[in-house]
DRENDRENMAR-546559 format. One line per 2 residues: their letters; for each residue x, y, z of N, C-alpha, C. Coordinates in Angstrom, 3 decimals. Last residue first. Example, Ala and Ser with C-alpha at 12.3 -4.5 7.8 and 13.67 -1.06 7.14 Angstrom:
BEGIN
sa) 12.850,-2.250,7.080,13.670,-1.060,7.140,12.900,0.030,7.870  13.190,-5.690,7.800,12.300,-4.500,7.800,13.200,-3.300,7.800 $
END
This chain:
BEGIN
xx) 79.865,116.014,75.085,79.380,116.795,74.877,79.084,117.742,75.784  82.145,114.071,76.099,82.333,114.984,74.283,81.008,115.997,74.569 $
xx) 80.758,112.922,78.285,82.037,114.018,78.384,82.096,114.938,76.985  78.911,111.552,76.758,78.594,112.742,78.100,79.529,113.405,78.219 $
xx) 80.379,109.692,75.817,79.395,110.591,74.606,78.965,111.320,75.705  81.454,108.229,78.023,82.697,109.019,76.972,81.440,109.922,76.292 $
xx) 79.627,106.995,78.862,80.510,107.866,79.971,80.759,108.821,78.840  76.883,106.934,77.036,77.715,106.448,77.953,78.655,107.584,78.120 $
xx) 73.256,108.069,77.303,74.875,107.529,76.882,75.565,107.507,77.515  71.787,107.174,79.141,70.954,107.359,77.892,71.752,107.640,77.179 $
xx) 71.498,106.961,81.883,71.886,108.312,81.723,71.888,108.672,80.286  71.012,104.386,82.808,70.239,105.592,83.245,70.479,106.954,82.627 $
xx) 72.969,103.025,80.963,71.220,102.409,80.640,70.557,103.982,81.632  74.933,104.280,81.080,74.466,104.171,79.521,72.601,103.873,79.677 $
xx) 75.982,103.487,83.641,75.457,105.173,83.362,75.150,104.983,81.857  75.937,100.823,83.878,74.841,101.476,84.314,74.656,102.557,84.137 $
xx) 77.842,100.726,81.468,76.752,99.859,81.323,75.746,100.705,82.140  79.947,101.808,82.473,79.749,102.106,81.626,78.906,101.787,81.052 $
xx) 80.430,99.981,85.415,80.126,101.127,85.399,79.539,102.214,83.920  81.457,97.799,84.394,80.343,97.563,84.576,79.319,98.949,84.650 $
xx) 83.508,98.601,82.897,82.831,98.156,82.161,81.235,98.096,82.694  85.255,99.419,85.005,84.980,100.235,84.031,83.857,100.004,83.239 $
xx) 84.005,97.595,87.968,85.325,97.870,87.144,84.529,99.006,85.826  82.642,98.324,90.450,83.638,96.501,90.468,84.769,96.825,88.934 $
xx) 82.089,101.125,91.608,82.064,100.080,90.881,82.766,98.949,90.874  82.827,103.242,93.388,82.410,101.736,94.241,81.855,100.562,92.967 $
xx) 83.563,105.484,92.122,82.044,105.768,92.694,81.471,103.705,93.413  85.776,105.099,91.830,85.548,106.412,92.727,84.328,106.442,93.289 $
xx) 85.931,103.418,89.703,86.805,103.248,91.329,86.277,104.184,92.215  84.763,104.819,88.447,84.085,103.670,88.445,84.553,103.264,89.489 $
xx) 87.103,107.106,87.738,85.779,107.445,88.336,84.854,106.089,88.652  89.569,104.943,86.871,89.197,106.150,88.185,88.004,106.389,88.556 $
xx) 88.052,104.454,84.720,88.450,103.353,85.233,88.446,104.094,86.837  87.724,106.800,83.040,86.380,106.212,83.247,86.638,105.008,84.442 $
xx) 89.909,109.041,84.343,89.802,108.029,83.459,88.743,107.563,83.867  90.074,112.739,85.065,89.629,111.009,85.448,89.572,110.339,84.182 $
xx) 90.666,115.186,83.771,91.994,114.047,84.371,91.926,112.763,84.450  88.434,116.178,83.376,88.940,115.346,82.085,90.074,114.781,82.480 $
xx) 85.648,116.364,84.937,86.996,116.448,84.756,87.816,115.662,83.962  83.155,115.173,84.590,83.720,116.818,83.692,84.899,116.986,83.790 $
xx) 82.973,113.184,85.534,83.043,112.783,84.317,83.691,114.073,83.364  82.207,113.868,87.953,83.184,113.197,87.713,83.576,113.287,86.376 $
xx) 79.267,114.956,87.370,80.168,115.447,88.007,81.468,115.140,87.788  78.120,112.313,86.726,78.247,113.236,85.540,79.417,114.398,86.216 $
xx) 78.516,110.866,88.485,79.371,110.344,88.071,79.335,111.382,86.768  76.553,112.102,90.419,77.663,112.484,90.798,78.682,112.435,89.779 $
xx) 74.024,111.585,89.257,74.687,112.855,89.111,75.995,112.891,89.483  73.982,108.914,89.174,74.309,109.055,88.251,74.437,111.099,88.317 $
xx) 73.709,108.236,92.354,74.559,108.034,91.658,75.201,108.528,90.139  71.370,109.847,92.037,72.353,110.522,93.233,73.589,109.515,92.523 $
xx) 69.511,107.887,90.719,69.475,109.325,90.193,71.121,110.265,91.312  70.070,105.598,92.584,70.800,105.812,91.395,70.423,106.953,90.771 $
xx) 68.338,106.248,94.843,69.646,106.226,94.895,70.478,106.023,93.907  65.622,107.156,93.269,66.344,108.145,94.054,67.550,107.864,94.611 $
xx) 65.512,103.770,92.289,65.321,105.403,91.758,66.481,106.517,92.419  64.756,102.787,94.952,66.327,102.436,93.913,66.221,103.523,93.078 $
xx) 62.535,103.900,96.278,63.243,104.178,96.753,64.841,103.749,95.610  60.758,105.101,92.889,60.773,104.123,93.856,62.592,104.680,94.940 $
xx) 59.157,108.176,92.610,59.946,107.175,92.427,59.905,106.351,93.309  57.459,110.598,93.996,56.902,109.443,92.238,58.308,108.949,92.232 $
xx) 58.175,111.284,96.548,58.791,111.448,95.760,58.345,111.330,93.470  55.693,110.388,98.255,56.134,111.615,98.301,57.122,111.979,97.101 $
xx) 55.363,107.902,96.749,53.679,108.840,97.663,54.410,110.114,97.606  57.808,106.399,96.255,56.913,106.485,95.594,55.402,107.692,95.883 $
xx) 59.056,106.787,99.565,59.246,107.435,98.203,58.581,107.428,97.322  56.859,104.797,100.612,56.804,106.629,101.164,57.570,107.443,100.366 $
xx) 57.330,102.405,99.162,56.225,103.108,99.374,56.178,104.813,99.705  60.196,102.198,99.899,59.738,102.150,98.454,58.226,103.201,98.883 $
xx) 60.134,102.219,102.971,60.689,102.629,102.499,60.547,103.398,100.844  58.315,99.826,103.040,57.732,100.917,103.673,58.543,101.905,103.304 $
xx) 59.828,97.940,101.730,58.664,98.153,101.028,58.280,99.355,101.509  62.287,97.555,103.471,62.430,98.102,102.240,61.387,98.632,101.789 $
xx) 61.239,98.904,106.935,61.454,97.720,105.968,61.570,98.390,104.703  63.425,100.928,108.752,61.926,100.275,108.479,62.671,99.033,107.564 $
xx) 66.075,101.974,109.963,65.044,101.543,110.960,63.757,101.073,110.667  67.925,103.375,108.331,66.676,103.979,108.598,65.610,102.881,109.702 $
xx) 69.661,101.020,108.034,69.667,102.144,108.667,69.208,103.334,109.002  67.754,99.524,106.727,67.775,98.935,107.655,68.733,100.060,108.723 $
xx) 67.215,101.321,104.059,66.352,100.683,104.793,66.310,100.212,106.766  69.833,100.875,103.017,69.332,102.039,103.460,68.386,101.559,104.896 $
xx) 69.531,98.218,102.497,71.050,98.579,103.150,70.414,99.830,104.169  67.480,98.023,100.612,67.488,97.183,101.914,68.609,97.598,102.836 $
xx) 68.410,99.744,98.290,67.241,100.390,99.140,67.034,99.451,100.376  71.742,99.662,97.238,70.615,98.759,97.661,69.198,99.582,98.889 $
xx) 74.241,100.618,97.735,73.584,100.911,96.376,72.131,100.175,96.310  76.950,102.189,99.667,75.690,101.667,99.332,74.856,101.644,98.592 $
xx) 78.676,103.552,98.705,79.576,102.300,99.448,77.858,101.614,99.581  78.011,106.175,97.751,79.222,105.275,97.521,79.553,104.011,97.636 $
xx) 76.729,107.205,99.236,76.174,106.293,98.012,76.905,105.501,97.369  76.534,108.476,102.256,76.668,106.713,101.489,76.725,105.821,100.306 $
xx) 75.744,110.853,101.711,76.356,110.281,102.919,77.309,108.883,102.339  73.498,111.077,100.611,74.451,111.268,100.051,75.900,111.094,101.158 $
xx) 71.889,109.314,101.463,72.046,108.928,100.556,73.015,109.777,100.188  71.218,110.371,103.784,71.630,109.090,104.434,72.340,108.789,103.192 $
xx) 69.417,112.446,103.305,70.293,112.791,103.218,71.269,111.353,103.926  67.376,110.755,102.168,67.735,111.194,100.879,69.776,111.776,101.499 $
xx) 66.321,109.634,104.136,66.825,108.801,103.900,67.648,109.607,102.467  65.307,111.964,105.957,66.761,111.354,106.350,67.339,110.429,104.979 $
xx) 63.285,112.710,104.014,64.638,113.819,104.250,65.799,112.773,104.870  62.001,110.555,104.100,62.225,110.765,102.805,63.723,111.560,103.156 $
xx) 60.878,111.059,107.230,61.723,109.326,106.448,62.405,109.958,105.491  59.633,112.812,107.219,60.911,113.263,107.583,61.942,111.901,107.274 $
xx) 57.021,112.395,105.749,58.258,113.499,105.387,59.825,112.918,105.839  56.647,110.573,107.515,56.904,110.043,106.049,57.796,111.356,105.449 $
xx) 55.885,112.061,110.218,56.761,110.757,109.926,57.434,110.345,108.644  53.754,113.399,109.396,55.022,114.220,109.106,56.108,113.301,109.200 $
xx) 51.324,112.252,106.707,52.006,112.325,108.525,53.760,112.530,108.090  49.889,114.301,104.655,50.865,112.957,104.840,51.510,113.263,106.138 $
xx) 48.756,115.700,103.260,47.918,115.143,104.544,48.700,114.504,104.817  49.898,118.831,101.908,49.657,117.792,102.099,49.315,117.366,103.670 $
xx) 49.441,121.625,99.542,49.190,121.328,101.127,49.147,119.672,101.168  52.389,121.563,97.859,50.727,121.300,97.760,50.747,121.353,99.033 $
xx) 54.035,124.382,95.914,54.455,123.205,97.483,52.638,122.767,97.680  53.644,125.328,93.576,54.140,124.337,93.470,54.336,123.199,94.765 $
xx) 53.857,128.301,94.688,52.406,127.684,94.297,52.763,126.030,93.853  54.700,130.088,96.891,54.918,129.086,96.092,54.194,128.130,95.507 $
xx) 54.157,131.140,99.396,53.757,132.000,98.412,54.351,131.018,96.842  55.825,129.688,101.349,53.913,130.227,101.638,53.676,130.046,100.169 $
xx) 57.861,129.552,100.770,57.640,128.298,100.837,56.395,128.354,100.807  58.451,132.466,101.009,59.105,131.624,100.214,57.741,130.427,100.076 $
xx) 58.194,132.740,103.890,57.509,133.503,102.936,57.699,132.896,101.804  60.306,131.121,104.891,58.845,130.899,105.045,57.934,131.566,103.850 $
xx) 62.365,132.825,104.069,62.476,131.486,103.938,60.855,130.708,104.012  62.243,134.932,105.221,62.410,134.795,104.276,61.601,133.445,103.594 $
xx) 62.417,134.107,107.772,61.060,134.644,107.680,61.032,134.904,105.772  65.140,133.664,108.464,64.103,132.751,108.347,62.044,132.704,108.136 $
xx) 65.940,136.272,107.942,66.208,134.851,106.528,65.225,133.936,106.771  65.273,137.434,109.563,64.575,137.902,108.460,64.869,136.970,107.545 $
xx) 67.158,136.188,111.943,65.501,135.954,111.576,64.973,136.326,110.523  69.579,136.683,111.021,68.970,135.293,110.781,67.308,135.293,110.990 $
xx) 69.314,139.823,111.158,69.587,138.909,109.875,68.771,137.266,109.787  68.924,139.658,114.149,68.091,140.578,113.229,68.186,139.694,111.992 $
xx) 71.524,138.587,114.877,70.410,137.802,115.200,69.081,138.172,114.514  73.351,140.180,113.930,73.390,139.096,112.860,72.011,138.294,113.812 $
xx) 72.570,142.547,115.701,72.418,142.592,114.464,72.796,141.079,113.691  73.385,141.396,118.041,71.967,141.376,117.571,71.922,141.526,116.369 $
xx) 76.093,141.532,118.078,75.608,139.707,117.903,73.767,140.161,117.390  77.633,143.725,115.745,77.153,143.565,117.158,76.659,142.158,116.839 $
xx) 78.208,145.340,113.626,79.280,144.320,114.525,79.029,144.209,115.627  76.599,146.763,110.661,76.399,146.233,111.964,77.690,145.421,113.053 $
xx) 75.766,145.826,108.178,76.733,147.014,108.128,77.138,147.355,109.705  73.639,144.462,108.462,74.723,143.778,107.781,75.728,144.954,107.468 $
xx) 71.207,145.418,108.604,71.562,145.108,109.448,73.080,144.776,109.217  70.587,146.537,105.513,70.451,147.417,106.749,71.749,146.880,108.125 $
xx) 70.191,143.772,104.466,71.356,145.183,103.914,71.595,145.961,105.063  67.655,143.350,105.512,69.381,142.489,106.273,70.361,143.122,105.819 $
xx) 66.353,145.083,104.232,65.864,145.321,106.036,67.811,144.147,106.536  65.990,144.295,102.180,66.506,145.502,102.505,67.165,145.743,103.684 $
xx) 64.885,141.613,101.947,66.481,141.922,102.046,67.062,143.303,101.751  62.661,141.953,102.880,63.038,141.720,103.324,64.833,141.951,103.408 $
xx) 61.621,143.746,100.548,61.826,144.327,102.144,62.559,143.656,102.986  61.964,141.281,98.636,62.517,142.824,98.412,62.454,142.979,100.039 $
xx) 60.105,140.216,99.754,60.976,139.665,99.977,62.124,140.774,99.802  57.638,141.693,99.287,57.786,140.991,100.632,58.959,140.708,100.994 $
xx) 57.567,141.565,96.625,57.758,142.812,97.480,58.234,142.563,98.610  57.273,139.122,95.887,58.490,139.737,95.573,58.914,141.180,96.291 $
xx) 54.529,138.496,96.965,55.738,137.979,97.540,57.062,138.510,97.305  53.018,140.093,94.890,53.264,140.723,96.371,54.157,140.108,97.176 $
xx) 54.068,139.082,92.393,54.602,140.430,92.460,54.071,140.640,94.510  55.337,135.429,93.070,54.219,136.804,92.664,54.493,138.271,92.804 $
xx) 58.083,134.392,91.993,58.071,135.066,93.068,56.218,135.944,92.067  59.480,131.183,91.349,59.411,132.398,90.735,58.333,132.620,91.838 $
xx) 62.806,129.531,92.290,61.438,129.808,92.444,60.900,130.811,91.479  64.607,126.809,92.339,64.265,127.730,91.332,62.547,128.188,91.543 $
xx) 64.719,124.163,93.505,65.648,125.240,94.326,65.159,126.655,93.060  63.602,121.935,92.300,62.778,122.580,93.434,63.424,124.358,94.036 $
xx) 65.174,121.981,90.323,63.912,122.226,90.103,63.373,122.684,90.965  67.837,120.340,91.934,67.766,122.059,91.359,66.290,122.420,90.786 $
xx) 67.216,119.251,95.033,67.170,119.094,93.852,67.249,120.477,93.070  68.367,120.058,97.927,69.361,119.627,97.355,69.103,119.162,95.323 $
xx) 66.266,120.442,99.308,66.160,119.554,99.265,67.542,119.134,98.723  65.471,123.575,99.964,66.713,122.972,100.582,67.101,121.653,100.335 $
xx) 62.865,123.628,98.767,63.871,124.509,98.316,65.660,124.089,98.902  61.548,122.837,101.168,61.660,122.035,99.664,62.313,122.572,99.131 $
xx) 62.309,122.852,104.377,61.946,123.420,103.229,62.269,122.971,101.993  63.496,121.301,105.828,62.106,121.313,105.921,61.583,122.149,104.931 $
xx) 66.227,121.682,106.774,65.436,120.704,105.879,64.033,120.776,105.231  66.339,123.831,108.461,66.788,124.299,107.322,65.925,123.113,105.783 $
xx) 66.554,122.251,111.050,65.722,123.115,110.634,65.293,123.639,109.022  68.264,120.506,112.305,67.884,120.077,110.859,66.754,121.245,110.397 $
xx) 68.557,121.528,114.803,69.633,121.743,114.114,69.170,121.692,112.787  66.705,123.104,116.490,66.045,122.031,115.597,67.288,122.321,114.804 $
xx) 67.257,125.456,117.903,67.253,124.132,118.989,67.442,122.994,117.858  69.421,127.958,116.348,68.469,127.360,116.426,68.296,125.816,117.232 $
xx) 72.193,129.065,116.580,70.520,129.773,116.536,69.245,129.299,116.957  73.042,127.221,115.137,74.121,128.118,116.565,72.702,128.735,117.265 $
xx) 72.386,126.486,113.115,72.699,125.780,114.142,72.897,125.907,115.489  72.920,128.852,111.661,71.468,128.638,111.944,71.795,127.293,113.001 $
xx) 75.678,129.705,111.111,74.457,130.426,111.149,73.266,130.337,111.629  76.224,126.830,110.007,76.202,127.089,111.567,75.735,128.529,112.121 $
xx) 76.560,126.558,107.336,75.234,125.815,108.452,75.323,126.598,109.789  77.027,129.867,106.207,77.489,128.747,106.687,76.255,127.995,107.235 $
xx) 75.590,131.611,103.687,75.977,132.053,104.702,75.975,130.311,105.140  74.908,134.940,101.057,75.914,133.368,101.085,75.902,133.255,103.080 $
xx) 72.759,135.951,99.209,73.246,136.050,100.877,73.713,134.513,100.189  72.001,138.713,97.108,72.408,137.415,96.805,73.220,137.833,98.407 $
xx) 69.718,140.553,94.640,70.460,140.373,95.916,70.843,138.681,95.793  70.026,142.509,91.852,69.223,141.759,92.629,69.640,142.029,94.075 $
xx) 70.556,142.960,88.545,70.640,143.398,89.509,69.485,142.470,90.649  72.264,143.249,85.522,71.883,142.142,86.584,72.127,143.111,87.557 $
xx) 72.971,144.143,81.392,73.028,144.288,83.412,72.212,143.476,84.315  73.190,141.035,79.101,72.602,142.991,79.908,73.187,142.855,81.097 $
xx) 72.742,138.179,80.726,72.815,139.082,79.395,72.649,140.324,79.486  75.043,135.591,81.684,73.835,136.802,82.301,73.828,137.639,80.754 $
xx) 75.756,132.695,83.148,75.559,133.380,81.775,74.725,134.477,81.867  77.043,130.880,86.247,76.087,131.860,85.586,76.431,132.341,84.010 $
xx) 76.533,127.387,87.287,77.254,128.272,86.782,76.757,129.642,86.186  77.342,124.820,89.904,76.601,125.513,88.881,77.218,126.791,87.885 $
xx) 76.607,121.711,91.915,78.188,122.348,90.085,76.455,123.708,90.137  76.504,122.019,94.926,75.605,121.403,94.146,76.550,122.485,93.008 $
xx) 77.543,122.118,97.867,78.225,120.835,96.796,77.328,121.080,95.370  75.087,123.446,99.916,76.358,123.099,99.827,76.824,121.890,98.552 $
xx) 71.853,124.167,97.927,72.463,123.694,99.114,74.206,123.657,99.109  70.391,127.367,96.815,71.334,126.338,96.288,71.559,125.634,97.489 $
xx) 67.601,129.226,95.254,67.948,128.159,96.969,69.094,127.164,96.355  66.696,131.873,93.204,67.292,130.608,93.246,67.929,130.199,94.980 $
xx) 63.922,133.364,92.241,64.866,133.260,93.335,65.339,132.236,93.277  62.645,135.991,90.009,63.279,134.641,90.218,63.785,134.454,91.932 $
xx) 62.054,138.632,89.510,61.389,137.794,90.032,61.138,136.346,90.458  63.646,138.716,85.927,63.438,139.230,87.027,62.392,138.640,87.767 $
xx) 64.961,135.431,84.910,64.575,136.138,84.713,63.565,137.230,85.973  66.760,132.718,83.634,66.954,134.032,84.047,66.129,135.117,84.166 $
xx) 66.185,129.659,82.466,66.126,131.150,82.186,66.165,132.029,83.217  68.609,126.765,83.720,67.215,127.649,83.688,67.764,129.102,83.045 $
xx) 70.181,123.748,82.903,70.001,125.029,82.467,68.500,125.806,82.810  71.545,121.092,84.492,69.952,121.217,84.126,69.873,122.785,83.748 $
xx) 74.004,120.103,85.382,73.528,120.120,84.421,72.156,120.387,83.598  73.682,121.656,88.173,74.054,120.262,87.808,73.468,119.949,86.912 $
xx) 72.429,124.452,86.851,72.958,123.794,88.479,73.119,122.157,87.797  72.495,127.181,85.371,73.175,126.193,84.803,73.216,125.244,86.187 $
xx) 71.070,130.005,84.078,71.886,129.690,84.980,71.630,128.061,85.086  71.117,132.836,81.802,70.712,131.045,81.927,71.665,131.247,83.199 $
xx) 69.448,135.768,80.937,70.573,134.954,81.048,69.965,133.743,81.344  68.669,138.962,82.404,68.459,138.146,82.234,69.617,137.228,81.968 $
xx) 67.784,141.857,84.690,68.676,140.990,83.788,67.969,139.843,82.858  65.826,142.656,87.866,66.331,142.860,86.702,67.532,142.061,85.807 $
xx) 66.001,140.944,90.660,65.102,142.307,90.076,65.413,142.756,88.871  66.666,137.792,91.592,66.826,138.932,90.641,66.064,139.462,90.724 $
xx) 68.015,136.573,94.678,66.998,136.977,93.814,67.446,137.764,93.007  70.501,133.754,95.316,70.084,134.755,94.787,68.598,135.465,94.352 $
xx) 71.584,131.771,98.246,70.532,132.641,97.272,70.440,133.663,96.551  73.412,129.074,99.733,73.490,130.091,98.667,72.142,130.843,98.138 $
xx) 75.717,127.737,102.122,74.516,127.909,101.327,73.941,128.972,100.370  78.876,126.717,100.797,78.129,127.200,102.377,76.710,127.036,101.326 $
xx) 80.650,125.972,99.867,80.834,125.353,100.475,79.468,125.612,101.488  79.860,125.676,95.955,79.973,126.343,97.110,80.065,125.543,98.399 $
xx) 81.780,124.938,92.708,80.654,124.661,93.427,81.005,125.686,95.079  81.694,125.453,89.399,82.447,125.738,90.845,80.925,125.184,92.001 $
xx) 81.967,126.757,85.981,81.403,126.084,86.595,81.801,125.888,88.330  82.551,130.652,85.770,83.138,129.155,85.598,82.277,128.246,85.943 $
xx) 80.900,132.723,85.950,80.780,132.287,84.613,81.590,130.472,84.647  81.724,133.253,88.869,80.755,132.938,88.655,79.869,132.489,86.808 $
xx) 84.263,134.014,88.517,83.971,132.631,89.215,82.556,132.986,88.636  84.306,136.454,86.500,84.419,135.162,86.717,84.496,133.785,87.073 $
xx) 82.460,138.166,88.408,81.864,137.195,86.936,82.932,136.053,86.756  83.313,139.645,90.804,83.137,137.814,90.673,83.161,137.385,89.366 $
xx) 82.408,142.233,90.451,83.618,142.049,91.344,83.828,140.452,91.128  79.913,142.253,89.441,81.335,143.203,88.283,82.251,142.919,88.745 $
xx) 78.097,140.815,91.346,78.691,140.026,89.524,80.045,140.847,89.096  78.182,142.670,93.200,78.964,141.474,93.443,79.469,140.936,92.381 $
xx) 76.824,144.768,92.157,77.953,144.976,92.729,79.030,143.522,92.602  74.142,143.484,91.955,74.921,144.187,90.298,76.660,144.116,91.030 $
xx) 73.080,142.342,93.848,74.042,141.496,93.293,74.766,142.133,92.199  73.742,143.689,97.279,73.035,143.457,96.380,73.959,142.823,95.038 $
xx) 74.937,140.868,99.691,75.259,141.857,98.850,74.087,141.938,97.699  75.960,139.381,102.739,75.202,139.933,102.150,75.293,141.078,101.010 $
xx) 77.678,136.715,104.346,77.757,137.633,103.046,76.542,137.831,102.680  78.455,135.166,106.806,77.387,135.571,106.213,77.805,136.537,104.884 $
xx) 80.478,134.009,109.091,79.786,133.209,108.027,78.660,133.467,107.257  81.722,135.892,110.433,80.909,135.898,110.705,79.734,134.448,109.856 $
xx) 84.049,135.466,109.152,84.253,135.791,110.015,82.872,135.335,110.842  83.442,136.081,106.382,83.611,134.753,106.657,83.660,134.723,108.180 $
xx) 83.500,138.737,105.683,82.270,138.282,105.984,82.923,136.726,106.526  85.838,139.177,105.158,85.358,139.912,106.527,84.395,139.421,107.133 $
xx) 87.357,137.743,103.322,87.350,137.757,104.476,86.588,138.274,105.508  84.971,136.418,100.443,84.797,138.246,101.560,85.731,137.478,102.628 $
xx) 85.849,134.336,99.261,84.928,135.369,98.420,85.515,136.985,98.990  87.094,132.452,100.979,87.519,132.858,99.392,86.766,133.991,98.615 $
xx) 85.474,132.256,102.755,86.832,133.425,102.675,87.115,133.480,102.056  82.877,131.053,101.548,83.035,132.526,102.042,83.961,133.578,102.205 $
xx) 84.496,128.657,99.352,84.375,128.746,101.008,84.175,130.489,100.976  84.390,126.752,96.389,84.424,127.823,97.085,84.146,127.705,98.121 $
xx) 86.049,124.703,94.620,84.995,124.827,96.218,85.303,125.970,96.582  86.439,123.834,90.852,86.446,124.930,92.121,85.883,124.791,93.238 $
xx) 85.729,120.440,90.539,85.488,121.694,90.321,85.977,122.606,91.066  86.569,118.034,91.099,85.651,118.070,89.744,86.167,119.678,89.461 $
xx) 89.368,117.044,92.608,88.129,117.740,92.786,87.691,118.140,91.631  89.588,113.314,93.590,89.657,114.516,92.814,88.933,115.794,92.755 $
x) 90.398,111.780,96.553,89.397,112.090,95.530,89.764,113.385,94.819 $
END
């Protein structure tokens, strides 16, 4: 397979930090030392946050452009294209750090899921912060600056908890997460089956395929996406199809015939049909533009 884009990995950024699989930095420092990866499009290998306290600009995650602006916090997962445009000076914080940070840490390996911000969609991964949550969080990533100058195991055990207290605070103070009544069963259907979907999408394109490796029936399937998601379960596996193939599509090496091979089509044509009818043009008028 081709690679669309740059993958960054932590050692490509900080040897020192990779070591440890964490990078902590406020961010004016980091942009004057990076802008360019970070003006290219590229994707990351590990997990990713920035908050801003000052700047502005667009930032760009799989084709969907947001404003920039202080009191933001962006949640990226592993694989997801993005890119920065900043205007003026930029200042914030920004922690890059591996799954296994928290795997190693934690009993509930899938821990990390459970937050809507981790979902892997870029709408959900774009927060904006009340001024007492922004304080909250400010302290917080004072308090891992602090620790993160450190070469002891407590000090990165100090870190992972303030991320995960981060992380909560986050999810509290977010006025977009509703309190819901929905048995946690249906949550956690949606999370396997979304992450079952990128696992597979390739080689599976049918909500009955899914379905039956999730262990229900299609309808119960459809249903708990529709309640939790507003789509139907075929929805949410061709929205994952048609990002990828926009992904594909940026590299200008692939031929539409390659990428239709790439993504388990039967041939060019057919493939140029389904990203026209979901994606509202076709392959070639997505690349020109």
């Amino acid at each position: 397979m081709a690679k669309t884009f740059p993958v960054y990995a932590i050692h490509n950024i900080d040897n020192d930090s990779a070591r440890r699989g964490l990078l902590i930095s406020r961010f004016g420092p980091y942009v004057d030392k990076h802008y360019q990866q970070l003006h290219a499009a590229h994707r990351h290998s590990f997990y990713h946050l920035v908050l801003f306290t000052r700047g502005g600009g667009t930032h760009t995650i799989d084709f969907v452009t947001y404003p920039v602006e202080p009191g933001q916090i962006y949640f990226m997962i592993p694989g997801e294209v993005h890119s920065w445009h900043f205007e003026g000076e930029v200042d914030g914080y920004i922690v890059h750090f591996n799954e296994e940070l928290f795997t190693s840490f934690l009993e509930d390996g899938g821990y990390l899921e459970r937050f809507h911000f981790f979902a892997g969609n870029s709408e959900e991964g774009v927060c904006m912060l009340s001024d007492s949550a922004l304080a909250t969080v400010v302290g917080l990533f004072e308090s891992m600056l602090a620790e993160a100058g450190g070469h002891f195991e407590m000090e990165l055990d100090m870190i992972r908890i303030r991320l995960l207290e981060l992380f909560i605070v986050v999810e509290r103070f977010d006025t977009r997460v509703k309190a819901s009544n929905l048995p946690p069963q249906k949550l956690a259907l949606v999370r396997a089956f979304k992450q079952l979907i990128d696992k597979r999408f390739r080689e599976l394109k049918l909500p009955k395929e899914f379905a039956e490796l999730l262990h229900v029936t299609p309808n119960h399937l459809n249903a708990v996406c529709q309640d939790l998601v507003g789509k139907t379960a075929g929805d949410v596996i061709r929205d994952r199809v048609v990002l990828e193939a926009k992904r594909l599509l940026v590299n200008a090496d692939l031929s539409i015939t390659q990428i239709a091979y790439e993504l388990n089509f039967a041939d060019g044509s057919y493939f140029t049909k389904f990203f026209r009818k979901y994606a509202g043009v076709t392959p070639e008028e997505f690349r020109r533009g």
